[in-house]
Phi, psi and omega in degrees: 000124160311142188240118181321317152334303196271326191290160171281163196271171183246003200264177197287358174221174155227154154336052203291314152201176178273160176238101180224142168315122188221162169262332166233127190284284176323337181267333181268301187304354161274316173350277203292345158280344161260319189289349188254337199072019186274137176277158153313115197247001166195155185219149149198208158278295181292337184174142202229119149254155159242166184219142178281323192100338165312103185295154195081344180247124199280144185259172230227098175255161183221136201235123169270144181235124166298337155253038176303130175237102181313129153323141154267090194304115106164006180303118194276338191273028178209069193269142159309140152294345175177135184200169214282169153247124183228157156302167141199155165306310191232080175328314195279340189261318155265049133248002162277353202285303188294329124340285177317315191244027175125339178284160165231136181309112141257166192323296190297096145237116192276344192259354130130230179267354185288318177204156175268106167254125184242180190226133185302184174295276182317017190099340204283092171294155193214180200206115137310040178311133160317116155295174171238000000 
């Protein structure tokens, strides 16, 4: 029997990296570059990546779409398609951090003291998690 921890994965891809929609690409990769400390590893008008430098870790682009339309949070009939999980010490201390640089609180947080959904420059939500 295999103990899952130590084996190589088995499925037919890896991560190579995330994407996400934008109006402006260069305003969410700094955005996710001061929340994450990952530096801007490429800029143009059209598309911005950051990367942690961590091998195995996938780094994070934002591709501008010019009808970009924000998910509405919590509106199921305009549902997100998807959206990050981070760590944190505090939820509450880093979402004013990420507020302070462009994000917005909104009023519907469904995780109680366990996590925060803050919503990015561009609309995105993401969740603040409670380390354990």
């Amino acid at each position: 029997m295999s103990d899952a921890t130590t084996t190589a994965p088995t499925g037919i891809a890896t991560l190579a990296m995330m994407n996400l929609d934008s109006p402006d690409p260069g305003a969410l990769a700094d955005f996710y570059s001061a929340v994450l400390g990952w530096p801007v590893v490429h800029r143009e008008d059209e598309y911005a990546m950051i990367n942690s430098g961590v091998d195995g870790v996938a780094p994070i682009g934002f591709g501008r779409i010019d009808t970009y339309r924000a998910p509405q949070w919590p509106d199921s009939g305009a549902p997100k398609r998807f959206h990050l999980d981070f760590y944190v010490d505090d939820p509450d201390e880093a979402a004013a951090r990420c507020v302070a640089l462009g994000a917005t609180r909104p009023e519907f947080q469904p995780g109680g003291e366990r996590w925060t959904v803050v919503l990015d420059p561009a609309g995105h939500p993401f969740c603040l998690c409670r380390r354990s």
